[in-house]
C-alpha positions in Angstrom: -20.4 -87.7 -93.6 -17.8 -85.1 -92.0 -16.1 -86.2 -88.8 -16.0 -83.0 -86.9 -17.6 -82.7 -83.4 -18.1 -79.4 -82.5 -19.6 -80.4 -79.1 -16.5 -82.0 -78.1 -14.0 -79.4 -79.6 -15.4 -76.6 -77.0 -15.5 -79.3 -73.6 -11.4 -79.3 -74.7 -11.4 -75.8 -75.2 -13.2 -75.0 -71.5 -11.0 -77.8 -70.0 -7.9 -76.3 -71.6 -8.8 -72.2 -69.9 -9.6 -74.1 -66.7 -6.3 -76.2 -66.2 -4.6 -72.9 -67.3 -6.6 -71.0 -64.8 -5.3 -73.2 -62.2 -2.2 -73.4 -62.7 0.2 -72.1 -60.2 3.8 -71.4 -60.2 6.0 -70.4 -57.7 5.6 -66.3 -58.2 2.3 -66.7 -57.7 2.2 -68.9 -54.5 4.5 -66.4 -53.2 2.3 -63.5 -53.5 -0.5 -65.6 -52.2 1.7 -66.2 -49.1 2.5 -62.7 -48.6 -1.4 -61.3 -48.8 -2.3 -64.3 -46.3 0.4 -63.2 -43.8 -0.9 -59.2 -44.5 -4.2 -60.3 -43.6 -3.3 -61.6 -40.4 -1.1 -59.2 -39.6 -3.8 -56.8 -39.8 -6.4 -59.0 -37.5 -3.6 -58.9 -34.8 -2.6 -55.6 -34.7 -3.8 -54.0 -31.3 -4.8 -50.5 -31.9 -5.0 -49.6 -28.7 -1.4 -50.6 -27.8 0.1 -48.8 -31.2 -1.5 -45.4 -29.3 -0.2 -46.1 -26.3 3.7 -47.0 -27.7 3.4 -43.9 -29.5 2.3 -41.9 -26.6 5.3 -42.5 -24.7 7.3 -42.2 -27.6 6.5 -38.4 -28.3 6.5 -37.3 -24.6 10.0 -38.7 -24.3 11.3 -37.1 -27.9 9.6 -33.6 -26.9 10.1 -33.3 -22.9 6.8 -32.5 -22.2 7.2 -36.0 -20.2 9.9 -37.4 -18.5 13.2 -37.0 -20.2 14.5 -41.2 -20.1 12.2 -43.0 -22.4 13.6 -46.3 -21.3 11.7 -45.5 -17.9 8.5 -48.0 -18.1 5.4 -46.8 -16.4 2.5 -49.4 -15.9 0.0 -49.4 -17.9 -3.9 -48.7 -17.1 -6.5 -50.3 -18.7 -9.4 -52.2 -18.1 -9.5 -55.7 -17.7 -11.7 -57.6 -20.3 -14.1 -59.7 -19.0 -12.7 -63.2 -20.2 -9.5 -62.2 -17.8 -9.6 -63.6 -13.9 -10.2 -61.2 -11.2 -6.3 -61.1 -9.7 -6.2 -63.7 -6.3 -6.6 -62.1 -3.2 -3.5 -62.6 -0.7 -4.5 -64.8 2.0 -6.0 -63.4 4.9 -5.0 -65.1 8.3 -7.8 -63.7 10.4 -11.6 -62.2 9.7 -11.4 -59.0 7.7 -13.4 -57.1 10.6 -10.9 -57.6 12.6 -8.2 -55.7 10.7 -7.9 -52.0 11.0 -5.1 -50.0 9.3 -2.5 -48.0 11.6 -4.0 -44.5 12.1 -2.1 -41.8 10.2 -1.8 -38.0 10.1 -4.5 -37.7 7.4 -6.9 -40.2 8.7 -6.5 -38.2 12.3 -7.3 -35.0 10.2 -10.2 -36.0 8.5 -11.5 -37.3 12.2 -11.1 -34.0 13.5 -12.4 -32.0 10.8 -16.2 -30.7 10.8 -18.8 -32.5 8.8 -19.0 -31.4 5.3 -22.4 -31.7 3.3 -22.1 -34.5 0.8 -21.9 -33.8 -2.8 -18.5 -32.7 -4.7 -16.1 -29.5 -4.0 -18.4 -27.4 -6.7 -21.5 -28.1 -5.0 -19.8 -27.3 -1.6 -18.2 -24.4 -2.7 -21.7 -23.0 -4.3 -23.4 -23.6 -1.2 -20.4 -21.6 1.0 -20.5 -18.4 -1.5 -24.1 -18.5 -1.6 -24.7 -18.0 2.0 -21.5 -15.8 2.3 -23.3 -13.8 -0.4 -27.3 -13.8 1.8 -24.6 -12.4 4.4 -23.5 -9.8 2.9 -27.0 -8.6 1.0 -28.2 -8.4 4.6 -25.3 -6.8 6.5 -25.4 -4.1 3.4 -29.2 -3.5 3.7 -29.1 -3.4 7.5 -25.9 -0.6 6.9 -28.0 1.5 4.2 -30.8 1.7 6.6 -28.2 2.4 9.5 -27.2 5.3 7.3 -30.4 6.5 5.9 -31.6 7.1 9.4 -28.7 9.4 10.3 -29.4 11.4 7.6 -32.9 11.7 7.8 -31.8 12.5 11.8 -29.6 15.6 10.8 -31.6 16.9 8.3 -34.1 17.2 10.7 -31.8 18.6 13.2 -30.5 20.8 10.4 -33.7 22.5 9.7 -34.8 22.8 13.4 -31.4 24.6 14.2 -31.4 26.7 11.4 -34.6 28.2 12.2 -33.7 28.0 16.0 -30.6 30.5 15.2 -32.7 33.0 13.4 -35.4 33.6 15.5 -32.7 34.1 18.2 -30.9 36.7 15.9 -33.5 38.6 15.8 -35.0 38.1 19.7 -31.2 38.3 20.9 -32.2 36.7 24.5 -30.2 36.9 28.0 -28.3 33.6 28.6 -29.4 33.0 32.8 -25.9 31.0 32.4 -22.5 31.6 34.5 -19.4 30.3 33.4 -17.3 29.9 36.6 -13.3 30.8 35.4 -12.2 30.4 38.6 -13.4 29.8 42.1 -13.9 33.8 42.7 -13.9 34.8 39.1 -17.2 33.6 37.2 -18.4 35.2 33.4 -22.0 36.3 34.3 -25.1 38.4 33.1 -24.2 36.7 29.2 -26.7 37.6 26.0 -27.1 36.3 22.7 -25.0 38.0 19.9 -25.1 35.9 17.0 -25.7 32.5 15.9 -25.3 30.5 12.8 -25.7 26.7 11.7 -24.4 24.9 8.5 -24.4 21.5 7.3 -21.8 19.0 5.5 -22.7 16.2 2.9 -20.7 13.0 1.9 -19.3 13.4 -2.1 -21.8 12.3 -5.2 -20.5 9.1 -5.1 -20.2 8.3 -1.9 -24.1 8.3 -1.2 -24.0 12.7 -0.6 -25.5 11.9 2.9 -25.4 14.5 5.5 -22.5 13.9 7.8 -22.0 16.9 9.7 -24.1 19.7 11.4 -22.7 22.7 13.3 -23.8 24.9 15.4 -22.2 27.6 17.0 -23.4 31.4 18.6 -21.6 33.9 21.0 -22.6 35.2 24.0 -21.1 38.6 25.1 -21.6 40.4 28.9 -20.7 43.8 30.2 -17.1 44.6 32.1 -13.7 43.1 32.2 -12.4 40.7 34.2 -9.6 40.8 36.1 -7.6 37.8 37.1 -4.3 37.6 38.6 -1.0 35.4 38.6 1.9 34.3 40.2 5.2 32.2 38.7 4.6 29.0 37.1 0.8 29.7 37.5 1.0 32.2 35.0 1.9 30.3 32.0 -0.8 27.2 33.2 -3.2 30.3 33.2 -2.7 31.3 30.1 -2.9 27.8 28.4 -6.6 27.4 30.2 -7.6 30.4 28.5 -6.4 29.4 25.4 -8.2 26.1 25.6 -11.5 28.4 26.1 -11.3 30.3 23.8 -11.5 33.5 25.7 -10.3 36.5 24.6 -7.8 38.4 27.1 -4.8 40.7 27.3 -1.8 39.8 29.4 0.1 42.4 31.8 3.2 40.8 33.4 5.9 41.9 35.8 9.4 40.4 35.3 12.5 40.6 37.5 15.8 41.6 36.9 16.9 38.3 35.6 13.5 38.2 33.0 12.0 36.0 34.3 7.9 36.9 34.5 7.3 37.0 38.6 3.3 38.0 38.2 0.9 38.4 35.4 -2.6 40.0 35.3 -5.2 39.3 32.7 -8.0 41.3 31.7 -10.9 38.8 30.2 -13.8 39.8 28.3 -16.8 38.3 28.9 -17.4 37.2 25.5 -18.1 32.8 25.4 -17.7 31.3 22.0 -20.3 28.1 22.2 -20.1 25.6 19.5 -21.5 21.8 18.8 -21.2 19.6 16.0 -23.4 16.9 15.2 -21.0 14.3 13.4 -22.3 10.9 11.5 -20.1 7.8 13.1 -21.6 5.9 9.9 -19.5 2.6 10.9 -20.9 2.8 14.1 -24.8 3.8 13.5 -24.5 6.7 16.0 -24.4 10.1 15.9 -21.1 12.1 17.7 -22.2 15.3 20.0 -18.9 17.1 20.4 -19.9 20.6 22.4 -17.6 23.2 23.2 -18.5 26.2 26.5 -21.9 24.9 25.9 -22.7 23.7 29.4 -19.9 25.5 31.2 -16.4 26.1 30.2 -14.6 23.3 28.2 -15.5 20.2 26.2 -18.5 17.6 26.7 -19.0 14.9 24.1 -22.2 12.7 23.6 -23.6 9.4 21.6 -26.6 9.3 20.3 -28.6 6.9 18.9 -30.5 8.4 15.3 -34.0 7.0 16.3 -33.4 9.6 19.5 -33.5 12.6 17.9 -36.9 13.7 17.7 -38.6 16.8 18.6 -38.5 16.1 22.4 -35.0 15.9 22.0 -34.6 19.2 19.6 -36.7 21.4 22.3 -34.8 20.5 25.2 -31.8 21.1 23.2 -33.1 24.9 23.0 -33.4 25.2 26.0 -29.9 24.1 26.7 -28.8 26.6 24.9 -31.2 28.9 26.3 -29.4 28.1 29.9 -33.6 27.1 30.7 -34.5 23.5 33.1 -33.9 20.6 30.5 -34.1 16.8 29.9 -31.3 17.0 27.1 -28.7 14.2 28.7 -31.9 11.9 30.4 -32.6 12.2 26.5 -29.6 11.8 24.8 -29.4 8.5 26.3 -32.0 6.5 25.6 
């Protein structure tokens, strides 16, 4: 009978790989001593911080922070929740009772108006949004402002235009004097010739009408005669200028040449003319009339909504030199 014991053979065998297995030298408790203290240097490192360190580190290498890095800037983070609240210094009376010196901004803010809650957007909206209803409404009430005075001298346009050439044709007497003088009135006046014309704004502008004219000559029979003395003959001629009466000038001058006495010889011939202008800033309409009344300048304002067909006919028979309720009119 043999004496081999296979059984037994492969318990030494196992026991043999398993004392080998566990066997250590030094290398290898070294390396296990290193890969322990890897390990915990890994569970200990604070992200967080790293980022932070960093941070500071590139602003100070690339300016875009300040220049020293040694400068050390407290750090801002939140407090975790197993840390105590810091202690409150002590307070030696109730805190009601303390109040902090006033200062300049604290007086400012007193002083200023209330502002709606809510942040600067939200405030800001709010401003521009009325600002904005503002200006909507000023605009529309400004294109109806204008639109009126248009539709006014159109109107005034078409009446005057048909005015001038019925009178072209009918070439009436003017019952009008035109007093030059005290002694020397321009009398017994008729109609020569009339014409009216109208100007618009440009295309982009809005082309509203924003100017009517109106202007005729009246023309009498004879001459005139007027004379002058000295520095009343210069001041004389001026007036006449201003008219814009047509004359010829006779003068006398002394031995020195200096004019003594003047006599003028005026036609009786009265240039009349009125523009209509649109004062668009002001919602009115501008009545600037030259000789049309008597001699000289007259200027009215006129609302648009007055010019209606009252108005227009007792404007014709201003011109007409008839009884007229132009100016009771003109100013309502």
């Amino acid at each position: 009978m043999s004496d081999f014991d296979p059984t037994g053979q492969l318990s030494a065998i196992s026991q043999a790989i398993r004392a080998k297995r566990e066997r250590k030298n030094p290398t290898t408790q070294d390396i296990e001593a290193l890969e322990a203290a890897l390990v915990a240097d890994i569970e200990a490192f604070d992200l967080d911080a790293a980022e932070r360190r960093a941070r500071r580190e590139y602003l100070a290498s690339s300016g875009a922070g300040m220049a020293d890095s040694e400068l050390v800037f407290p750090e801002i983070a939140p407090r975790k929740s197993s840390e105590a609240p810091p202690a409150s210094p002590p307070i030696s009376q109730p805190a009601a009772l303390v109040e902090p010196p006033p200062t300049a901004q604290n007086l400012a803010d007193a002083s200023a108006p209330t502002v709606a809650t809510g942040g600067l957007l939200d405030q800001l909206r709010r401003q521009a949004e009325i600002r904005q209803r503002e200006i909507h409404s000023a605009l529309a009430e400004r294109t109806a402002t204008n639109e009126a005075i248009d539709l006014a001298l159109k109107h005034l346009f078409f009446f005057l235009h048909e005015l001038v050439q019925q009178l072209n044709i009918v070439k009436p007497g003017i019952p009008r004097d035109y007093p030059l003088l005290e002694k020397y009135p321009l009398s017994r006046l008729g109609w020569q010739e009339g014409f009216a014309d109208y100007r618009t704004q440009s295309q982009s502008a809005g082309a509203l009408v924003e100017l009517v004219t109106f202007s005729y000559r009246l023309n009498g029979p004879g001459l005139l005669v007027v004379g002058r003395d000295g520095p009343a003959v210069e001041r004389f001629r001026t007036m006449l200028f201003d008219f814009g009466l047509p004359f010829t000038c006779k003068e006398f001058k002394n031995e020195r040449r200096y004019v003594e006495h003047a006599e003028f010889e005026i036609r009786s011939d009265v240039s009349v003319s009125v523009r209509w202008r649109a004062d668009f800033a002001k919602g009115a309409i501008i009545v600037e009339a030259r000789n049309l009344e008597r001699l000289g300048s007259t200027v009215h304002t006129l609302r648009p909504e007055a010019i209606d067909q009252a108005l227009l006919d007792d404007f014709g028979h201003l011109v007409l030199g008839q009884p007229n309720r132009f100016r009771e009119l003109a100013k309502r």
